[in-house]
N, C-alpha and C positions, 0 to 999 in steps of 0.2 A: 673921319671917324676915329675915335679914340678907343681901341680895348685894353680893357682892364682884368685879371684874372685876380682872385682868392680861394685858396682852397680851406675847406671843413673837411677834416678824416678823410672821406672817402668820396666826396664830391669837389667837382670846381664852381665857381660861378665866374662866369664870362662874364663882366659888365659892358655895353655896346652902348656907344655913347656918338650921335649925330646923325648920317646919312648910310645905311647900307647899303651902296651902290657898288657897282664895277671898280671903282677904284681902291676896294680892301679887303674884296674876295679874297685874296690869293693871300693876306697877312694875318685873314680870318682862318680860314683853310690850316695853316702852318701854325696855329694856335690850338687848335681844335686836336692835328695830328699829334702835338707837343702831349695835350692832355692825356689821350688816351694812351700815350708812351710810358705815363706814369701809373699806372693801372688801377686809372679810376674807374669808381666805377659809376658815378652819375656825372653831368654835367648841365648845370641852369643858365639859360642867355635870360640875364637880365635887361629887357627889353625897353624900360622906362624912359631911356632917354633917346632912344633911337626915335629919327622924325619922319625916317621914309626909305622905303626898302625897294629897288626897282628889279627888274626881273635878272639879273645875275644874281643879287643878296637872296633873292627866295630860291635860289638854283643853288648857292650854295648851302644856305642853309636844308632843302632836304637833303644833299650829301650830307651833311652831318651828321643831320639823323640815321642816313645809311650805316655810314660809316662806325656811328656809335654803336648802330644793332648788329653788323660784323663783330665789333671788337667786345663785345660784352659790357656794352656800360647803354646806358639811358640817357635822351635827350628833355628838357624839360624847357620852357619858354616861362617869363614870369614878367608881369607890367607890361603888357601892349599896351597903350595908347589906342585912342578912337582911331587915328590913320591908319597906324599898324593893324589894326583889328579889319578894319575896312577892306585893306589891301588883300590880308588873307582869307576875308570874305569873298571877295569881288573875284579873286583866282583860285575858290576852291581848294585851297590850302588848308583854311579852318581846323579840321578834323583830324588834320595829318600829323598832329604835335599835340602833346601833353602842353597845356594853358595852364597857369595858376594868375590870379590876379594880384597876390602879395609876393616878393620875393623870399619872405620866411617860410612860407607856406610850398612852395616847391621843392625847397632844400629839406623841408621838413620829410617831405611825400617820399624821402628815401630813406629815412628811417626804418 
């Protein structure tokens, strides 16, 4: 997996790019903690190009979320793919994340 960060004013965008599995939890994590160190105050995982998230990537990703509603910033998700979508169907996750379907459209929602 490849991430990629960009910041707008007061958000980041994560870009997440191939397999979110066990093997980049922990350089996800150390990204996520880098952000909120700079006192954003939203952050959007651009989801689009991610092809498959197995049950660490969804473990970390609600720390995230945790972690962002601790530190006073927002989690936002933007581009699942049908897989991605499925997945968070399929484990009831759905519900647990702000979804946007355009990546403009999320970074927007903190306006």
């Amino acid at each position: 997996m490849r991430i990629k960060t960009q910041d707008y004013e007061h958000v980041t965008v994560v870009e997440l790019q191939g397999e979110f599995d066990s093997d980049v939890v922990e350089m996800f994590q150390k990204n996520i903690m880098d952000i909120i160190s700079r006192q954003k105050s939203g952050i959007v995982l651009a989801m689009a190009e991610v092809s498959f998230i197995d049950s660490a990537g969804l473990e970390k990703m609600l720390w995230a979320r945790d972690y962002c509603n601790d530190n006073n910033c927002e989690l936002r998700l933007a581009g699942l793919d049908e897989n991605c979508s499925k997945i968070f169907e399929i484990t009831r996750l759905a519900s647990e994340f702000d979804k946007y379907t355009e990546l403009t459209e999320a970074v927007k929602s903190f306006a």
